[in-house]
mmCIF file of the C-alpha atoms, coordinates in Angstrom:
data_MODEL
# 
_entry.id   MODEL 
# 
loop_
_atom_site.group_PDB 
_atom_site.id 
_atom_site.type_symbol 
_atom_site.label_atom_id 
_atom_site.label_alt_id 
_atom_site.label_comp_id 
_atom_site.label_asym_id 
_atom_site.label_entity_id 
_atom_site.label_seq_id 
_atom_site.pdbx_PDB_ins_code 
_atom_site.Cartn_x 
_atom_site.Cartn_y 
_atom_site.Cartn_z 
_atom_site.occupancy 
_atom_site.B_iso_or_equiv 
_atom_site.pdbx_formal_charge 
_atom_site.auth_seq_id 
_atom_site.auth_comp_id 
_atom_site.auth_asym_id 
_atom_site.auth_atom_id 
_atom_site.pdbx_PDB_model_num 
ATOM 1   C CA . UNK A 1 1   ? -7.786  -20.636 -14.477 1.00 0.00 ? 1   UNK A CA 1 
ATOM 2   C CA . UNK A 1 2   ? -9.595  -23.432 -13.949 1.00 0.00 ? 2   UNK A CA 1 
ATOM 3   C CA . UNK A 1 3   ? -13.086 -22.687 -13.230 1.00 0.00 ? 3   UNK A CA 1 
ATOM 4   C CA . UNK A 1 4   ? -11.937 -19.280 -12.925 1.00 0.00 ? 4   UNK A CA 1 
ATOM 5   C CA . UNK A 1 5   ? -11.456 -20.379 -9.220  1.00 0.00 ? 5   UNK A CA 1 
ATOM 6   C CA . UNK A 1 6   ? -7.691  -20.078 -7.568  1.00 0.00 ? 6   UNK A CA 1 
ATOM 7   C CA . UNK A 1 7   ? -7.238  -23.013 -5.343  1.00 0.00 ? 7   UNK A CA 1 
ATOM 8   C CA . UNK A 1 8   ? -4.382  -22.250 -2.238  1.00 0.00 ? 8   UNK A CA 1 
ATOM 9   C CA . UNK A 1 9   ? -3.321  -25.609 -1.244  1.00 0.00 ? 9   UNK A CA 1 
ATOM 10  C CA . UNK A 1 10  ? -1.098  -26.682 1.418   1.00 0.00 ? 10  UNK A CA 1 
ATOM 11  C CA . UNK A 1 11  ? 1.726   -27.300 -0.866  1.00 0.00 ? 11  UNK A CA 1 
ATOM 12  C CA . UNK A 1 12  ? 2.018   -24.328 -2.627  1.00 0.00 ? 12  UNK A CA 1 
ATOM 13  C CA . UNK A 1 13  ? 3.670   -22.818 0.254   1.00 0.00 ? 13  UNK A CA 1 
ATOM 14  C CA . UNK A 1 14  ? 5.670   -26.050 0.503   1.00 0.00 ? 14  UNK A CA 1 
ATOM 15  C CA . UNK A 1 15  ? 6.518   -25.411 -3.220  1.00 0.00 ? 15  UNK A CA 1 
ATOM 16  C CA . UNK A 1 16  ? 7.451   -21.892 -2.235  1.00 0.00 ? 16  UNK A CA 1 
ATOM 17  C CA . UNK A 1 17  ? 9.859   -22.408 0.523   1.00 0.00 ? 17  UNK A CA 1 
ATOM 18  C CA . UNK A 1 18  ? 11.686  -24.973 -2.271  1.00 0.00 ? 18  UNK A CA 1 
ATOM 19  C CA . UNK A 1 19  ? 12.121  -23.322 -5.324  1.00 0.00 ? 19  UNK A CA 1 
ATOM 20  C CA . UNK A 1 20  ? 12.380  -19.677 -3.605  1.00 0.00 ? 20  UNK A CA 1 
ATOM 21  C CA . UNK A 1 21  ? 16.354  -19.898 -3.112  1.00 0.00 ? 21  UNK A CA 1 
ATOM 22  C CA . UNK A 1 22  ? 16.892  -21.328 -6.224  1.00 0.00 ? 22  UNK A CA 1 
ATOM 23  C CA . UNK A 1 23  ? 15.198  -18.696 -7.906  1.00 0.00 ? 23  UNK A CA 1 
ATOM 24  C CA . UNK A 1 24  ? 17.163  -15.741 -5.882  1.00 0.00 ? 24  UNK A CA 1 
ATOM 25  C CA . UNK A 1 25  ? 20.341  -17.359 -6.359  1.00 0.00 ? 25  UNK A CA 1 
ATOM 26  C CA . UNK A 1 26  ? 19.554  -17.269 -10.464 1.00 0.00 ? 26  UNK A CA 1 
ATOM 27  C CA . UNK A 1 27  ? 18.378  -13.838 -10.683 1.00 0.00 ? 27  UNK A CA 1 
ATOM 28  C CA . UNK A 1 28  ? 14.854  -13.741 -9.954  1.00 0.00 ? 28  UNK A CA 1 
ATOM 29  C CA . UNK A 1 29  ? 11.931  -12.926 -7.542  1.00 0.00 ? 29  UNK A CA 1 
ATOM 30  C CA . UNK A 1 30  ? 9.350   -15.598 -6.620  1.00 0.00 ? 30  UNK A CA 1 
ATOM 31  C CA . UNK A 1 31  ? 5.839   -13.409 -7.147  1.00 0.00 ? 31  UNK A CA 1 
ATOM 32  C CA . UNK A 1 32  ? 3.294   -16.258 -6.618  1.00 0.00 ? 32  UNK A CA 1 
ATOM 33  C CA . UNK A 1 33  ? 3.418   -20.077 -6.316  1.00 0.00 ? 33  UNK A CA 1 
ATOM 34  C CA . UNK A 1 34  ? -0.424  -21.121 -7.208  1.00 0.00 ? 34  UNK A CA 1 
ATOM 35  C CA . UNK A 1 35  ? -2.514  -24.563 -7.913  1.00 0.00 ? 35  UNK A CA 1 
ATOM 36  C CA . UNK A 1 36  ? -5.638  -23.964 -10.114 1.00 0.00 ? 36  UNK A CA 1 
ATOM 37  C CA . UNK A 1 37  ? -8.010  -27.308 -11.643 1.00 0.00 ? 37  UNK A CA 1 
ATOM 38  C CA . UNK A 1 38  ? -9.171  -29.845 -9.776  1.00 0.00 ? 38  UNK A CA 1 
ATOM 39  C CA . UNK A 1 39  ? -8.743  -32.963 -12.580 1.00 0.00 ? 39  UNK A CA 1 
ATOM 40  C CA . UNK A 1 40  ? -6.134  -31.767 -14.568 1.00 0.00 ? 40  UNK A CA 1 
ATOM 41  C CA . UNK A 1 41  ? -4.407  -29.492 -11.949 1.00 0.00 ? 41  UNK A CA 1 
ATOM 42  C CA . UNK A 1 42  ? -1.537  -26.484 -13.034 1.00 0.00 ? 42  UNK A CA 1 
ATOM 43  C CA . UNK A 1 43  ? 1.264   -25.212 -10.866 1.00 0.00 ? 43  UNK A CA 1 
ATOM 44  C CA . UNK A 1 44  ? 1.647   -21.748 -11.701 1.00 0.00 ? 44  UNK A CA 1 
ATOM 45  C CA . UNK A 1 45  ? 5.010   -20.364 -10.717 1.00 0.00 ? 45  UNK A CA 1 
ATOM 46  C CA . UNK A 1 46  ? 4.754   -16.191 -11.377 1.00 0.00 ? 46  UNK A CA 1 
ATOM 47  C CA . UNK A 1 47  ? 8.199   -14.837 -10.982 1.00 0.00 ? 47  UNK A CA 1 
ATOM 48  C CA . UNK A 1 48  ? 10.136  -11.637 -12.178 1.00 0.00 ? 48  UNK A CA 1 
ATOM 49  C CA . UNK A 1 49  ? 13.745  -10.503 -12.706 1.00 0.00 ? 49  UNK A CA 1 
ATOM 50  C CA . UNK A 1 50  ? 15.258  -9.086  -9.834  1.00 0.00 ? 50  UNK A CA 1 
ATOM 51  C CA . UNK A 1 51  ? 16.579  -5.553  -11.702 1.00 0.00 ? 51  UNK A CA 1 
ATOM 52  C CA . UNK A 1 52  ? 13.241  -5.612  -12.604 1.00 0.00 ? 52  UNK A CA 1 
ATOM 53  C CA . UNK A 1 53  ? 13.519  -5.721  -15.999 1.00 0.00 ? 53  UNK A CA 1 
ATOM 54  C CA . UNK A 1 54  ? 11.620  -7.312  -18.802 1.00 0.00 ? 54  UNK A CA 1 
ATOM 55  C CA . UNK A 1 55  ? 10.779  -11.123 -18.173 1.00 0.00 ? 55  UNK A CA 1 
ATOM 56  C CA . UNK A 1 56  ? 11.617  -12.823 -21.616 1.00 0.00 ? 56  UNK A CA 1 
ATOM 57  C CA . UNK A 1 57  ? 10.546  -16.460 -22.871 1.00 0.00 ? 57  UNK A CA 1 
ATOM 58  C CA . UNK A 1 58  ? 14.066  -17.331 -22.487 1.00 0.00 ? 58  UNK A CA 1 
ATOM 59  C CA . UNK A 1 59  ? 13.639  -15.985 -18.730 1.00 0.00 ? 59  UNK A CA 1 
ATOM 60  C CA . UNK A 1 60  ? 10.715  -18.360 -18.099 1.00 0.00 ? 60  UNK A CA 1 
ATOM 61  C CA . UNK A 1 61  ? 12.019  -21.544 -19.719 1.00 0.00 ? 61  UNK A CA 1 
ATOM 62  C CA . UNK A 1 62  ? 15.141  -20.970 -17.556 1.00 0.00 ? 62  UNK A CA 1 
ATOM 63  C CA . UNK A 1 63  ? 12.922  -20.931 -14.677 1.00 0.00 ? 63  UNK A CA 1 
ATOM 64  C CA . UNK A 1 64  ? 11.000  -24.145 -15.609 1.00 0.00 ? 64  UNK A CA 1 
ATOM 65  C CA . UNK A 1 65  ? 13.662  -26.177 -16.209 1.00 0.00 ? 65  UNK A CA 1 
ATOM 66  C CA . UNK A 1 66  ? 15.591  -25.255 -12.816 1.00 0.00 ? 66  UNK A CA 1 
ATOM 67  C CA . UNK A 1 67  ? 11.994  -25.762 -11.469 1.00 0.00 ? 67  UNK A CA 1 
ATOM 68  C CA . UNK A 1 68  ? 11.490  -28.757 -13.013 1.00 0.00 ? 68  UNK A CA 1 
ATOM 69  C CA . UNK A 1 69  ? 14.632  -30.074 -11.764 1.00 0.00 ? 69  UNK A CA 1 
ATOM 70  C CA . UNK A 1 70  ? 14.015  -29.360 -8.569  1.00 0.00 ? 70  UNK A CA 1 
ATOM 71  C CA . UNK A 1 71  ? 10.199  -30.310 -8.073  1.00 0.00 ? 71  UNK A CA 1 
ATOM 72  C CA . UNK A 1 72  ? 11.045  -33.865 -9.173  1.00 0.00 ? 72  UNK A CA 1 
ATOM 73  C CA . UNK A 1 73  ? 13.869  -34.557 -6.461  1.00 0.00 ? 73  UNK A CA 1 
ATOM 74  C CA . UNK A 1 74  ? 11.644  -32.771 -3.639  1.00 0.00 ? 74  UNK A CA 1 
ATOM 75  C CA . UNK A 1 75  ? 7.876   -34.332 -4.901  1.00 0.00 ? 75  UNK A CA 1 
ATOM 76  C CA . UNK A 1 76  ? 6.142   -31.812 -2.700  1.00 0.00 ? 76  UNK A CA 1 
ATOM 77  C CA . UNK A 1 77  ? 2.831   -32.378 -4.623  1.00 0.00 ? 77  UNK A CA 1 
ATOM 78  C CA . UNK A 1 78  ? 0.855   -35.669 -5.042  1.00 0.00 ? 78  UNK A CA 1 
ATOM 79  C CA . UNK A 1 79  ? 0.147   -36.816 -8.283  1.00 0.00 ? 79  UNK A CA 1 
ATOM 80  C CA . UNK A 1 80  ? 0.455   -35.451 -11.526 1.00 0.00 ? 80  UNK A CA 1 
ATOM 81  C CA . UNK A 1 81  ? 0.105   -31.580 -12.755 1.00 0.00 ? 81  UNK A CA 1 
ATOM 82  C CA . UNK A 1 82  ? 1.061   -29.011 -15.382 1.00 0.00 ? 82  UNK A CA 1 
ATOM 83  C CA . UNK A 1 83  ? 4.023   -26.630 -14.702 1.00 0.00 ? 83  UNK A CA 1 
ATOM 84  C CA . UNK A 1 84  ? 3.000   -22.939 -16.133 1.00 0.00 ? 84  UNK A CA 1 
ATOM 85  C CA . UNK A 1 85  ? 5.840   -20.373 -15.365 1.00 0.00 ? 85  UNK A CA 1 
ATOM 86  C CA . UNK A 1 86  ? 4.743   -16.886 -16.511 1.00 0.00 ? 86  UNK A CA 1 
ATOM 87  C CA . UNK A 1 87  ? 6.011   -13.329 -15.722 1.00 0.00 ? 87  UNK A CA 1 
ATOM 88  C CA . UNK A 1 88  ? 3.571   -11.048 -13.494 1.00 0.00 ? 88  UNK A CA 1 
ATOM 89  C CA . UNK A 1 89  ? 2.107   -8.941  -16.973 1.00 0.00 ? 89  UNK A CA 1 
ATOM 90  C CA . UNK A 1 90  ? 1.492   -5.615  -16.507 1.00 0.00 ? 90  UNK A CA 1 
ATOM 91  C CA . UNK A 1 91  ? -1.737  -5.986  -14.652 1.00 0.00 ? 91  UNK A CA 1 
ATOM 92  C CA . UNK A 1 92  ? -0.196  -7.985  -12.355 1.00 0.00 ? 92  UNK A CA 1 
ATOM 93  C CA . UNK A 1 93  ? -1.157  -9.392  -8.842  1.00 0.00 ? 93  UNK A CA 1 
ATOM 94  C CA . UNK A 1 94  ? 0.558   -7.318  -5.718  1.00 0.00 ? 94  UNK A CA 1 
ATOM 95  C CA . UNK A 1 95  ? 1.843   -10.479 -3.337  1.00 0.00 ? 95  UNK A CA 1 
ATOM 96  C CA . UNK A 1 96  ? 4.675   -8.932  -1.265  1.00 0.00 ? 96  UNK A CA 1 
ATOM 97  C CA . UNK A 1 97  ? 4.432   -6.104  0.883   1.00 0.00 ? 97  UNK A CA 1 
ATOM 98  C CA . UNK A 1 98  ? 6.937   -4.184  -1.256  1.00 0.00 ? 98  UNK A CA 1 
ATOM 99  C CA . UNK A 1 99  ? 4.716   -4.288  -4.217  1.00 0.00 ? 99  UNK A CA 1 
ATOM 100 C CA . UNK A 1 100 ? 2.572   -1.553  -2.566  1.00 0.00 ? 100 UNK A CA 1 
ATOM 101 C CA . UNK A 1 101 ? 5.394   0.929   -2.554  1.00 0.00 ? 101 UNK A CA 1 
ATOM 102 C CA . UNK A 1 102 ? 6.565   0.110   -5.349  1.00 0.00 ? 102 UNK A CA 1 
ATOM 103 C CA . UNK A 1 103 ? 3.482   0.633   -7.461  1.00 0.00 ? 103 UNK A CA 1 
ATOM 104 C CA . UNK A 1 104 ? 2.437   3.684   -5.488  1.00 0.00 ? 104 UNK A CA 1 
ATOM 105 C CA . UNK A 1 105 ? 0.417   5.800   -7.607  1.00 0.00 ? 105 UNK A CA 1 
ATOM 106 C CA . UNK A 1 106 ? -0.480  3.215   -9.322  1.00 0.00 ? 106 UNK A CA 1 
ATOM 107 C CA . UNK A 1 107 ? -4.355  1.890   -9.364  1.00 0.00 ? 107 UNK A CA 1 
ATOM 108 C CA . UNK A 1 108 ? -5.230  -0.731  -8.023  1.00 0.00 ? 108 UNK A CA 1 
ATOM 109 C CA . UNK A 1 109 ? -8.241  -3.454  -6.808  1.00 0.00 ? 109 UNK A CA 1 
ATOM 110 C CA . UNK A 1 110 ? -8.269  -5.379  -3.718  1.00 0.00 ? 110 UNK A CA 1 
ATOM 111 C CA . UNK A 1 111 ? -9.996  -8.120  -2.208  1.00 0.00 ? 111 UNK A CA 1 
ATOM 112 C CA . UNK A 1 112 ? -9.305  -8.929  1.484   1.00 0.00 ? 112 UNK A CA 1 
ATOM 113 C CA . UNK A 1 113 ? -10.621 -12.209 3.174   1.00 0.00 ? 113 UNK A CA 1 
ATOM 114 C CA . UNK A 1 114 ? -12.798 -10.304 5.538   1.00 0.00 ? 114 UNK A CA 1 
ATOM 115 C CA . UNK A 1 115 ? -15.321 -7.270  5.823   1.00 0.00 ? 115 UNK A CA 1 
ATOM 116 C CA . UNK A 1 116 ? -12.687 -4.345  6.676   1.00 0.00 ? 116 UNK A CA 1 
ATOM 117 C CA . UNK A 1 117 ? -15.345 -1.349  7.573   1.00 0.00 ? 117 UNK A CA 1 
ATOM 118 C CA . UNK A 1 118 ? -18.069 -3.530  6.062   1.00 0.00 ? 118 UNK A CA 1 
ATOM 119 C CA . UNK A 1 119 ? -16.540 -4.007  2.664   1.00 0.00 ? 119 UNK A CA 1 
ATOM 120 C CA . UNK A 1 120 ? -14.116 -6.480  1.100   1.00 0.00 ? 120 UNK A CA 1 
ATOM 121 C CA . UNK A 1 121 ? -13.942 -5.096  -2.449  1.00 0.00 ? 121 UNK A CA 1 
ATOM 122 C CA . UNK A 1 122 ? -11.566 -1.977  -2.960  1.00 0.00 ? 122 UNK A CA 1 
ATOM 123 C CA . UNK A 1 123 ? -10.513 -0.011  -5.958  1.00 0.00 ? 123 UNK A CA 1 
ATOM 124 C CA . UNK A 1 124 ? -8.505  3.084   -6.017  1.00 0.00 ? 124 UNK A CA 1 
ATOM 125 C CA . UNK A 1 125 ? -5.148  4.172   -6.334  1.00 0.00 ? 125 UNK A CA 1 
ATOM 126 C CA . UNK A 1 126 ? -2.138  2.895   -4.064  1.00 0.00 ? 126 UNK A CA 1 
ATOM 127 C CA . UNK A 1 127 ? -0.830  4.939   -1.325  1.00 0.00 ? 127 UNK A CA 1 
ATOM 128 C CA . UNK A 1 128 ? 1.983   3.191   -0.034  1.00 0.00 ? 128 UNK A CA 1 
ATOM 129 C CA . UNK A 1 129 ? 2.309   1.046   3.065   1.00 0.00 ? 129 UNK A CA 1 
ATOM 130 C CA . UNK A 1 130 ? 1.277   2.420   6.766   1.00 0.00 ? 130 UNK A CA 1 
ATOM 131 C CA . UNK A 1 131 ? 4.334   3.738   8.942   1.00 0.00 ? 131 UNK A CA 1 
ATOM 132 C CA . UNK A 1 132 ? 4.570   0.116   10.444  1.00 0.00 ? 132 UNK A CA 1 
ATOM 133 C CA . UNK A 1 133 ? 4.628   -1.433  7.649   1.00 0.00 ? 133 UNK A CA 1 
ATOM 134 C CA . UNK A 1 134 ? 1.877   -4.017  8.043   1.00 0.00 ? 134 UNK A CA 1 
ATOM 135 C CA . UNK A 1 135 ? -0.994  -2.355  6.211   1.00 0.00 ? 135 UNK A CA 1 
ATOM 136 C CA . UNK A 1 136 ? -1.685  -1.666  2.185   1.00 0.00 ? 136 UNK A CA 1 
ATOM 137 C CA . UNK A 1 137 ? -2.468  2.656   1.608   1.00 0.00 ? 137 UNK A CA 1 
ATOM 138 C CA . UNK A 1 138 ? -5.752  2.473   -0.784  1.00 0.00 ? 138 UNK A CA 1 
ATOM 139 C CA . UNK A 1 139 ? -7.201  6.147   -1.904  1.00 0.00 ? 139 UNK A CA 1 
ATOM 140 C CA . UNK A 1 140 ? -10.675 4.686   -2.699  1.00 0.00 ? 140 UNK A CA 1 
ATOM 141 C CA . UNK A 1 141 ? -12.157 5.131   -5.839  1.00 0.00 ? 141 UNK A CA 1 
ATOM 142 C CA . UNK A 1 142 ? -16.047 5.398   -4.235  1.00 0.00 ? 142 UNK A CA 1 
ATOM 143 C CA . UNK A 1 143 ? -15.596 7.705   -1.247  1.00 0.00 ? 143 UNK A CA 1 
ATOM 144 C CA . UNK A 1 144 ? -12.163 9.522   -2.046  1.00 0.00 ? 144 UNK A CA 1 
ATOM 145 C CA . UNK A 1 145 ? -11.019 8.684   1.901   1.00 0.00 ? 145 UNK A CA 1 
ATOM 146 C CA . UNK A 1 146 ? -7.589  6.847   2.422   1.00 0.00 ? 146 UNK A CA 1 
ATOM 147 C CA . UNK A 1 147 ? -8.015  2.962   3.607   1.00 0.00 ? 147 UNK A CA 1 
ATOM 148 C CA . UNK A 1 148 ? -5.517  1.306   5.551   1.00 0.00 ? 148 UNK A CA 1 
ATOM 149 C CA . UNK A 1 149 ? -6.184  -2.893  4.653   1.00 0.00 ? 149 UNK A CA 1 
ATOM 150 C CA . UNK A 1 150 ? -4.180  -5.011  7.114   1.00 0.00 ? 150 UNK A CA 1 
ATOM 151 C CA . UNK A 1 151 ? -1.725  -7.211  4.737   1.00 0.00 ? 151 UNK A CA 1 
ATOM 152 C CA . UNK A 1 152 ? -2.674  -10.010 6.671   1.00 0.00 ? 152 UNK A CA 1 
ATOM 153 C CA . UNK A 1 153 ? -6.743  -9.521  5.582   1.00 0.00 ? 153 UNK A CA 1 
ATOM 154 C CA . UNK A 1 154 ? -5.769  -9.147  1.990   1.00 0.00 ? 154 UNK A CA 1 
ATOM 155 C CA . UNK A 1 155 ? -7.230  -12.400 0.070   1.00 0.00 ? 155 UNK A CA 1 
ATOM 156 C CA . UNK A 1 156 ? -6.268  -10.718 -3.582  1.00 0.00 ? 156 UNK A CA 1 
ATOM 157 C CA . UNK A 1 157 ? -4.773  -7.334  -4.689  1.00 0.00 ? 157 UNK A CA 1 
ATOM 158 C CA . UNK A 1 158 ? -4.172  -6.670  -8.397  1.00 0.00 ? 158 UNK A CA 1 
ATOM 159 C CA . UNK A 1 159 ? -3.122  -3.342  -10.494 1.00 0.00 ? 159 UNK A CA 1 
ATOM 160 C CA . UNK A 1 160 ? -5.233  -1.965  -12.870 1.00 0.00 ? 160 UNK A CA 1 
ATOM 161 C CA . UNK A 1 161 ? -4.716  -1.687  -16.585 1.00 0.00 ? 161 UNK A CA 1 
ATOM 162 C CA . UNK A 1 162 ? -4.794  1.928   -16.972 1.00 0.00 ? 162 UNK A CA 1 
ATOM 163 C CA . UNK A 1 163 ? -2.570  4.280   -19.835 1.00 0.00 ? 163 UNK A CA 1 
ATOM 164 C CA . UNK A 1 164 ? -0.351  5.786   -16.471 1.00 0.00 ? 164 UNK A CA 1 
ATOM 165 C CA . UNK A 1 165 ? 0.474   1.862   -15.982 1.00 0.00 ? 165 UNK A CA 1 
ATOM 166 C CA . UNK A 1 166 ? 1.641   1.011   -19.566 1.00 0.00 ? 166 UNK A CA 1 
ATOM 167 C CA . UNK A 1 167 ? 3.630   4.277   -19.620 1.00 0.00 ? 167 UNK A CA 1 
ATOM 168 C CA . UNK A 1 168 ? 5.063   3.357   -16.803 1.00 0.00 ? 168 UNK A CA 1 
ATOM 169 C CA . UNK A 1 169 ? 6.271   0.430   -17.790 1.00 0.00 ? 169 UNK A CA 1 
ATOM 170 C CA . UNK A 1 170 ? 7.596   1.564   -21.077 1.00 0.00 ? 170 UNK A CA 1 
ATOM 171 C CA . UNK A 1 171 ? 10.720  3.948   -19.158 1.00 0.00 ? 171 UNK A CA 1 
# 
């Protein structure tokens, strides 16, 4: 990242809303749609398979060139940039509600936009999602209670490299 800073701008969600069909329709899950760098900015497009299943360089070069294609008919950003398409890694950020259930178990740190309780920095292991759906299940690291973030507070949420991860993700 540039200046280890990630910049949300108005037409990443633009971007998004795009290249999200196109993506479904070949196989894959949109993760993340990002802009990072200020003078010599990068689009990162994050994306997985949708079986879930290893992302492969092949995978990714698909992706860009579909991307590609379709980024220069629709010109939703201004100027010049770098397309980076990358799988989600291991470690990887948790953007969709469905991430939280799925990585249940799983630990995890997250950031959320506001004080929730007066903290915005939690790190523990995932729980799930409430009964409604509409908040993230956190067993916190620090004080061993169950936290329920609102999805909608959530500024960044990311799992943890521990051993129980990679073995996971070795079946």
């Amino acid at each position: 990242m540039a200046g280890g800073v990630e910049r949300k701008m108005g037409g990443t969600d633009q971007v998004q809303a795009i290249i999200e069909p196109a993506l479904e329709s070949m196989g894959y899950e949109l993760v993340r749609v990002a802009m990072f760098g200020k003078d010599q900015p990068t689009l990162q497009i994050m994306a997985e398979r949708s079986d879930h299943g290893d992302m492969t360089v092949e995978d990714c070069a698909e992706i860009s060139r579909a991307v590609s294609a379709i980024l220069d008919v629709e010109d939703p950003i201004p100027g010049t940039y770098t397309l980076e398409v990358s799988s989600p890694g291991i470690d990887r950020p948790l953007t969709r509600a469905g991430d939280y259930e799925r990585f249940k178990g799983h630990e995890a740190k997250v950031e959320t936009r506001d004080p929730l309780d007066g903290r915005r920095r939690f790190k523990g292991v995932l729980a799930g999602l409430s009964e409604d759906g509409g908040a993230a299940l956190v067993a916190v690291d620090d004080t061993g209670e169950t936290v329920a973030i609102p999805l909608a507070m959530i500024a960044r949420a990311k799992l943890v490299l521990t051993d129980a991860l990679i073995a996971a993700n070795d079946r």
